[in-house]
N, C-alpha and C positions, 0 to 999 in steps of 0.2 A: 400334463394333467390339468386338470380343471379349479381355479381357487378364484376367490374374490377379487374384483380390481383391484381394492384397495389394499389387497393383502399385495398382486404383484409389485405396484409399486414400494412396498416394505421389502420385498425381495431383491427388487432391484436395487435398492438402496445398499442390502445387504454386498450383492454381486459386486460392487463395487466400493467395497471395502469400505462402509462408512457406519461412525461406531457413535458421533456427535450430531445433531442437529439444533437448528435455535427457531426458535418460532413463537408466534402467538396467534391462538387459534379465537374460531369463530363460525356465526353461522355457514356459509356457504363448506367450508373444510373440515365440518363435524365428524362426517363420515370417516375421516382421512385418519382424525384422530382418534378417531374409537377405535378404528385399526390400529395405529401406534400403539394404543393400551397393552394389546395382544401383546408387542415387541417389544414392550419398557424394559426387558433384562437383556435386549441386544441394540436398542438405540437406544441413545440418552438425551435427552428431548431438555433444552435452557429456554426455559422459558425468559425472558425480559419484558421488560415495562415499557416497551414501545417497538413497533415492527421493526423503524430506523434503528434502532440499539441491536435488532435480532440482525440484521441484512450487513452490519459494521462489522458484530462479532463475528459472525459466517463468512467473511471477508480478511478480517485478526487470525481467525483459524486458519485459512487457507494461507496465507503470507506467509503466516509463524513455523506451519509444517510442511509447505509444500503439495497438501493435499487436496483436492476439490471441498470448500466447504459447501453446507446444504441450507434454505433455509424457505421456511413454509410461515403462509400468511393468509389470511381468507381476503374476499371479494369485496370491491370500492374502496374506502378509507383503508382499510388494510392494505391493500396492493400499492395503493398511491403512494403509503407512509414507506414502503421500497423504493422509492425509484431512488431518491437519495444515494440509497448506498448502494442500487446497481448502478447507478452516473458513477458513481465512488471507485467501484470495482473494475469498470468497464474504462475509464482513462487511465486505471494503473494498471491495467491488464490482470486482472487476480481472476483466479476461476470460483466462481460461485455457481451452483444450482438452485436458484430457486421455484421453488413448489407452490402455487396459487391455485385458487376455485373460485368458478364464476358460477352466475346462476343457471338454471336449469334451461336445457335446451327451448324449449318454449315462450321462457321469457325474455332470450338473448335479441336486442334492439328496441325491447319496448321500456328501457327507462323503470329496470323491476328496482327494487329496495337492494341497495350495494354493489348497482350492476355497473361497469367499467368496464371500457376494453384497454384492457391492460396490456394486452400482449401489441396493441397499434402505440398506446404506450409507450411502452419499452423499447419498440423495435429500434430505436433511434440508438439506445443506450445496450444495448447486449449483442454476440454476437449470431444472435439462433432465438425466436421465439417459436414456442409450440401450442396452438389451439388443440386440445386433446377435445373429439366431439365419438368418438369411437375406441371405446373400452378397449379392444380386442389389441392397436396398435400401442396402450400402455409399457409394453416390454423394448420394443423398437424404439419410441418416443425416448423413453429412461436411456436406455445404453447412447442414441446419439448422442441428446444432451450432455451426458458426461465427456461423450468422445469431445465432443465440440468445444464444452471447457476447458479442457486440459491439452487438446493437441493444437501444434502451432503456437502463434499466439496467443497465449490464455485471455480468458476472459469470458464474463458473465451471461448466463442461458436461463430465459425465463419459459417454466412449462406452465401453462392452465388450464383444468381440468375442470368442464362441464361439473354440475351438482351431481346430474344425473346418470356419469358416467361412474360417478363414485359409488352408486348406492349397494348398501350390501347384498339387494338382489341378486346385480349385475356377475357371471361368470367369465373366464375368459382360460384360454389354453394358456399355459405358460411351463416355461425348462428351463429351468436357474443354467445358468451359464455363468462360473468362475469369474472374477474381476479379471487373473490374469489372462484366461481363455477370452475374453470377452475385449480385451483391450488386443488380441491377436487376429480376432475372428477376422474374415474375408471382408463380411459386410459392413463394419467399423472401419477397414482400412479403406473399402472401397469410399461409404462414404466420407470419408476425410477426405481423399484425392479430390474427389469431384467437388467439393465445398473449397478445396485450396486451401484446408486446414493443416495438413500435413508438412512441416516443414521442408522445403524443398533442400537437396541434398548439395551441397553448395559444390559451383564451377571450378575444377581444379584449378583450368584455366585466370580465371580469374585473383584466384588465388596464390598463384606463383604472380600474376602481374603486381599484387601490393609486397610479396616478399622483394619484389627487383624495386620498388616505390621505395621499401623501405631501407633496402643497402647503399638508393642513392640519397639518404637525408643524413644531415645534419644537425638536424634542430626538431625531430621529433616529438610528439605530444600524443597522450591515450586517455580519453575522454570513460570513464566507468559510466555506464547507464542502467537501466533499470532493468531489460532485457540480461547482463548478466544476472541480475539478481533471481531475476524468475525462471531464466534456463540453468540456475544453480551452476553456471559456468566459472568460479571464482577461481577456482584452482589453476584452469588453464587461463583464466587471465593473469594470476601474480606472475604465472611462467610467463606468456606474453612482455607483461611491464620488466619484468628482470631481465630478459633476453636483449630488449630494448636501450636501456638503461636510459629509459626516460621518465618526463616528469607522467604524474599521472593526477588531472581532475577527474574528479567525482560529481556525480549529479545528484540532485535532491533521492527520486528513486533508486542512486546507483549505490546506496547507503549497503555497506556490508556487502559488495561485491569485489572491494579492495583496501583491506587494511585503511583502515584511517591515520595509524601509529607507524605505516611502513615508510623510509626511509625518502620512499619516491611519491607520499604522496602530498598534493598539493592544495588538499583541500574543497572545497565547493566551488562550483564555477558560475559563473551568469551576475542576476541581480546583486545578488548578496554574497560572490564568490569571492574568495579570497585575492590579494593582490598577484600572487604566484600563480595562480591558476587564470585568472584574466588576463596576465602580463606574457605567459605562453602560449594563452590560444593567438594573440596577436602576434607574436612574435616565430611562430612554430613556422618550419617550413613543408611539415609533413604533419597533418592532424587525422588520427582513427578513432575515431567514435562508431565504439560497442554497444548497441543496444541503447540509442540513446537518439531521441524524438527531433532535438537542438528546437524545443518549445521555446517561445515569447522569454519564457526567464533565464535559458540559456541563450539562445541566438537574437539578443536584445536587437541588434538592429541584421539583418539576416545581407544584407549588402555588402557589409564591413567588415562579417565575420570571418574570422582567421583570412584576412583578405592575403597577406603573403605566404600562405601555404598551402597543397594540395588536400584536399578533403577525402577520406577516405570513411565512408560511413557502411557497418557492417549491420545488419538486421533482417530479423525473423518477415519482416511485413513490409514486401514489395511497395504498399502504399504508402509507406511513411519515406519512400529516397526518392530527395528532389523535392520533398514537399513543403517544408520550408527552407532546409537550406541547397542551394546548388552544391553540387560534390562532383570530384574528378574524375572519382570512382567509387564502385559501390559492390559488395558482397552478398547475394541470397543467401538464409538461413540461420538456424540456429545460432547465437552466439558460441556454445558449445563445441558445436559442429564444426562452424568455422575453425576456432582456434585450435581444435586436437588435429586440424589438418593444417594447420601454418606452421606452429609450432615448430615441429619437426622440420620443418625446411631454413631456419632460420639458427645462424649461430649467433655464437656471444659477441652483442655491442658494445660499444662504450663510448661518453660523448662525455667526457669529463667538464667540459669548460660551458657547455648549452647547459649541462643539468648544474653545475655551480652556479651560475647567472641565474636560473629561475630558483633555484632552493634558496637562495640570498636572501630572495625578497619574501618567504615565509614570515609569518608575522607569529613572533611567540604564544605562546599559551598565554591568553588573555589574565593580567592580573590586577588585582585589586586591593590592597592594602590597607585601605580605610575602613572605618566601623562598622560604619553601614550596610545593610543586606543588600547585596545585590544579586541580578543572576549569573557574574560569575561565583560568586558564594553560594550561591545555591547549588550548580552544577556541577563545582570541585566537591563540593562533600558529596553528592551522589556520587560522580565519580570512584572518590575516594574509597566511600565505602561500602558501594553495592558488589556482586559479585563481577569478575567481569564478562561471562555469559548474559550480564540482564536483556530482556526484551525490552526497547522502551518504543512507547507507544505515543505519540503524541496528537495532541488536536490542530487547528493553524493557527500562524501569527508568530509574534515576535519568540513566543517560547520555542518554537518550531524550528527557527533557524537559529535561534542559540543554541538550541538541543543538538544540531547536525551542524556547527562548527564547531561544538565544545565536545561531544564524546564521539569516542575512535569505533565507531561498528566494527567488526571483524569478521561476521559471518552473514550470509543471508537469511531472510526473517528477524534479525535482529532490529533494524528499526519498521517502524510501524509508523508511516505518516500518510496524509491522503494530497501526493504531489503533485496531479493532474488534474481535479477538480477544485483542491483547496477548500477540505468541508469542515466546516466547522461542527462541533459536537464526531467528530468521527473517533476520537479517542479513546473515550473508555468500553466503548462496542467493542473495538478492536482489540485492547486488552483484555477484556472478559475472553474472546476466543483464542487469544493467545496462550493466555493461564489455563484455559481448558484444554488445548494444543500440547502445553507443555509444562503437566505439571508440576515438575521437577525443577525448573526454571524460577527465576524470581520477576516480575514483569512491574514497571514503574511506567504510570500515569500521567505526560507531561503535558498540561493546558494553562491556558489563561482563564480568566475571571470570566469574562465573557464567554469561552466557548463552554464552561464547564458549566456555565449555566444551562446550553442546550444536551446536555445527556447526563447533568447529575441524578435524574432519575434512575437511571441505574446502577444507581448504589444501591440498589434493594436487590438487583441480579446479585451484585459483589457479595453480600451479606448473607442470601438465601444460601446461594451455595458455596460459601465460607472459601473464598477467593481471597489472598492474600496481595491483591494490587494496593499498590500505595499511590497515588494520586495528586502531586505535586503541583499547588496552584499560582501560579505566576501573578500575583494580583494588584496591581497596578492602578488597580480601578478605574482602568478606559480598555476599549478596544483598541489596542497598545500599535498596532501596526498602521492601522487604519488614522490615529492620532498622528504616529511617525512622518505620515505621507502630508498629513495636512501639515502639521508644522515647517515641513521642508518645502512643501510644492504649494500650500493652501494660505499659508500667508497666517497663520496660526487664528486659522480659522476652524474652531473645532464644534463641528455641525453634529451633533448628532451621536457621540462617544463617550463621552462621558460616564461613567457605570456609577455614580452613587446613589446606590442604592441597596438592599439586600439581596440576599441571604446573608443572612450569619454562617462561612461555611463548615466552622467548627461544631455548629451547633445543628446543621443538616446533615451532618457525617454521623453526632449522637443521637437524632435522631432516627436513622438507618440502623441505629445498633452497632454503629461501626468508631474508632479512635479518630478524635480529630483535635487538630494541632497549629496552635497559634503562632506564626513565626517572626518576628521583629527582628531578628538582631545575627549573625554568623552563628553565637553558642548556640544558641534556640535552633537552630536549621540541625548542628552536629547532634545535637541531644535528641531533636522531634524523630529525627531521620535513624538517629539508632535505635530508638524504641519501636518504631514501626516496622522498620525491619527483623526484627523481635517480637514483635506481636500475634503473631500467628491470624490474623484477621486482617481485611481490608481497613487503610486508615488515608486521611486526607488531611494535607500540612496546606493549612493559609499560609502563603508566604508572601509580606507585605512587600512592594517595591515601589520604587520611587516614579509617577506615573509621568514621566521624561525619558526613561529609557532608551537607549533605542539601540537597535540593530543593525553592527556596524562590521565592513563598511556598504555601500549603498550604492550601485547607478540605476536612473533610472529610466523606467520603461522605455525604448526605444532608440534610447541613448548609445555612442557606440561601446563597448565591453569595458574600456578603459578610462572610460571618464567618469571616475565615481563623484557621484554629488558628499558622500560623506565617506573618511576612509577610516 
């Protein structure tokens, strides 16, 4: 049948089961949005106060539930204010679509009012861009897109759409095609194969050669990476680690692909890893890392790594083995995949005296007994008394890696951090689309003073649509991480950190219409944090700390895994 461009594209949005989007609109995507109007009682359209807020939370949503988030933004400074959060989406592998319009075909290269090529852009930073200059390919364009984001590898697909391809003149053929029909069709699988999107179906062969790898170790070790998180693999990894009975690190993204609270696990691994976790990657004589990159802050020095053990590194994306670290052996495919087919070949281990020697060295639950507020006092009362399903989200920095030493994830989408780019302001974007992901869920805000200054603007998202995130500020009054480095490495030389200055952020929170909460002291943090979670409204706790902090323990950059500069 015959309908409007813009309406196909509202359809295919449809086909593909999508019920949220975030956006902010403008000239070039006016079109897009008057169509939207049509479909306000079948998309719900978040609007936020900055594109970057719109592109985080589209990104929050997509982690939080597992689904392609979408997110739409008009031409030049709108598109630009994306790239942020598609660099963001695109090193943690998150599936996003976003929706852009450029100017009209006549004007494209002469330098018209908001004209950008965005899709030359992006390309660098997504996996698929699409110049749309032909209406008619609309339905094609949409369904690849998605195929593109969600199959393989995930990650982020930028489409833009000519003015004049939008216009409500313009007609085109189109036949709604079912998400699940649509995600079977011939020509989605075919183009997956041919793009190499398609998870490849992993080597049995190969597969039986890690199971004989693994009946000859002795001192085994299982690296959680972020790849389980996104292939929602967690289940067959706990069987994995249990079968194994070995130690198991966790990586920044590997947050909620393995019990944090399980018996076997050892904590974060790399810069700021725990002593048990850098004390087995050296020590291991059999290392399998799942879905996990062995980036700069895990494979600090890539030479030295687990030098007495074979490497076994399993992943969805041929072009991440071997590319930083050398490995003995290596697995195609899905984390999933892999493991529902190891599984079953492997019986019950048990290394009692290698997994005693590395659990020894676990360092207790951080504690603190003195007056003073600190962020272990801050994050035992969260702890304490949030639910323990919460989502928590955080921005980067030192609250970042207190947040993912100090609470146990459990499941996948349960933390929310941006571990591959390290973006600051990505927190409360990601929040907002989490809370709207899941809103049954209770979702906590975890930043510093500095990054909260890059997206407290939407606190007026939080407020409009009466989101009940709480937004916990680390506030230190310096760039706390950044300070951390100079004082160890710079000779306490502090260029440039310093934060004194304002906002009042008690008094930015009532401004927004929203509770905000001065915290000095442990009672203050018990008492701010039970009324806010009580409050039925977004609220934001100033939580004063002492700006020496620091983030322990510490090797650093290039250093080999064991020689922490602070422990």
């Amino acid at each position: 049948m015959k309908i409007r461009a813009t309406q196909a594209i509202m359809e295919c949005l449809l086909e593909q089961g999508v019920d949220t989007v975030f956006g902010y609109p403008g000239g070039t995507i006016l079109n897009v949005y008057d169509e939207l109007y049509n479909y306000r009682d079948k998309l719900h359209h978040i609007l936020t106060s900055h594109e970057q807020g719109a592109a985080h939370a589209a990104d929050g949503y997509a982690r939080s539930t597992g689904k392609v988030g979408v997110c739409f933004a008009t031409s030049g400074p709108g598109t630009t204010n994306l790239t942020t959060g598609i660099a963001t989406a695109h090193m943690d592998s998150s599936p996003v679509v976003f929706l852009t319009c450029n100017v009209t075909e006549p004007l494209l290269g002469k330098d018209a009012f908001q004209e950008v090529d965005i899709t030359g852009i992006a390309m660098p930073i997504t996996k698929a861009t699409y110049l749309v200059r032909d209406a008619a390919t609309i339905p094609d364009v949409m369904r690849q897109a998605f195929a593109v984001a969600a199959t393989g590898r995930p990650g982020p697909v930028l489409i833009d759409f000519l003015k004049n391809v939008t216009d409500p003149s313009v007609m085109i053929d189109y036949e709604f095609i079912p998400w699940t029909e649509n995600r079977s069709c011939s020509s989605i699988q075919s183009l997956a194969r041919s793009h190499g999107l398609k998870a490849p179906e992993p080597d049995a062969q190969d597969i039986a050669i890690l199971a004989d790898m693994i009946a000859r170790s002795e001192r085994p070790m299982l690296i959680c990476g972020g790849g389980v998180v996104r292939g929602r693999a967690h289940r067959q990894f706990r069987e994995l680690a249990e079968k194994l009975d070995a130690p198991v690190a966790i990586t920044v993204m590997g947050g909620g692909g393995f019990p944090g609270g399980h018996p076997l696990a050892t904590g974060m691994i790399g810069m700021h890893g725990s002593r048990a976790s850098n004390v087995a990657c050296d020590e291991c004589d059999l290392l399998i890392a799942v879905g996990c990159r062995f980036s700069d802050r895990v494979a600090l020095q890539p030479d030295t790594f687990a030098s007495q053990a074979k490497i076994v590194h399993i992943d969805i994306d041929r072009s991440e083995i071997d590319k930083n670290v050398l490995t003995d052996h290596h697995i195609i495919g899905s984390a999933r995949r892999v493991l529902e087919m190891l599984n079953p070949l492997l019986p019950q281990y048990s290394h009692p005296e290698w997994k005693a020697h590395i659990l020894s060295l676990r360092e207790g639950a951080e504690t603190d007994e003195g007056d003073a507020l600190t962020h272990v006092k801050i994050l035992e009362a969260i702890r304490r008394l949030a639910p323990e399903d919460t989502i928590v989200a955080t921005d980067v920095g030192q609250h970042q890696m207190w947040s993912i030493q100090h609470f146990h994830f459990s499941y996948p989408g349960q933390l929310l951090t941006s571990g591959g780019f390290g973006t600051m302001g990505f927190g409360l974007g990601a929040a907002i689309g989490a809370q709207l992901g899941n809103p049954d869920k209770r979702v906590i805000h975890v930043t510093g003073d500095g990054c909260f200054r890059m997206n407290c603007h939407e606190l007026s998202t939080v407020e409009h649509y009466r989101l009940p995130i709480i937004s916990v500020v680390f506030n230190n009054g310096t760039l706390g991480m950044v300070r951390q480095w100079q004082s160890l490495i710079y000779h306490n030389r502090y260029s440039a950190t310093t934060l004194d200055r304002g906002p009042d952020f008690v008094k930015l929170a009532e401004a927004y219409g929203l509770r905000g909460y001065r915290v000095t002291t442990p009672e203050e943090m018990e008492s701010a944090f039970r009324d806010a979670l009580s409050a039925g409204c977004g609220c934001v706790l100033d939580c004063r700390l002492d700006i020496d902090e620091m983030v322990r323990p510490m090797v650093p950059g290039g250093a080999h895994i064991t020689d922490f500069l602070i422990k």
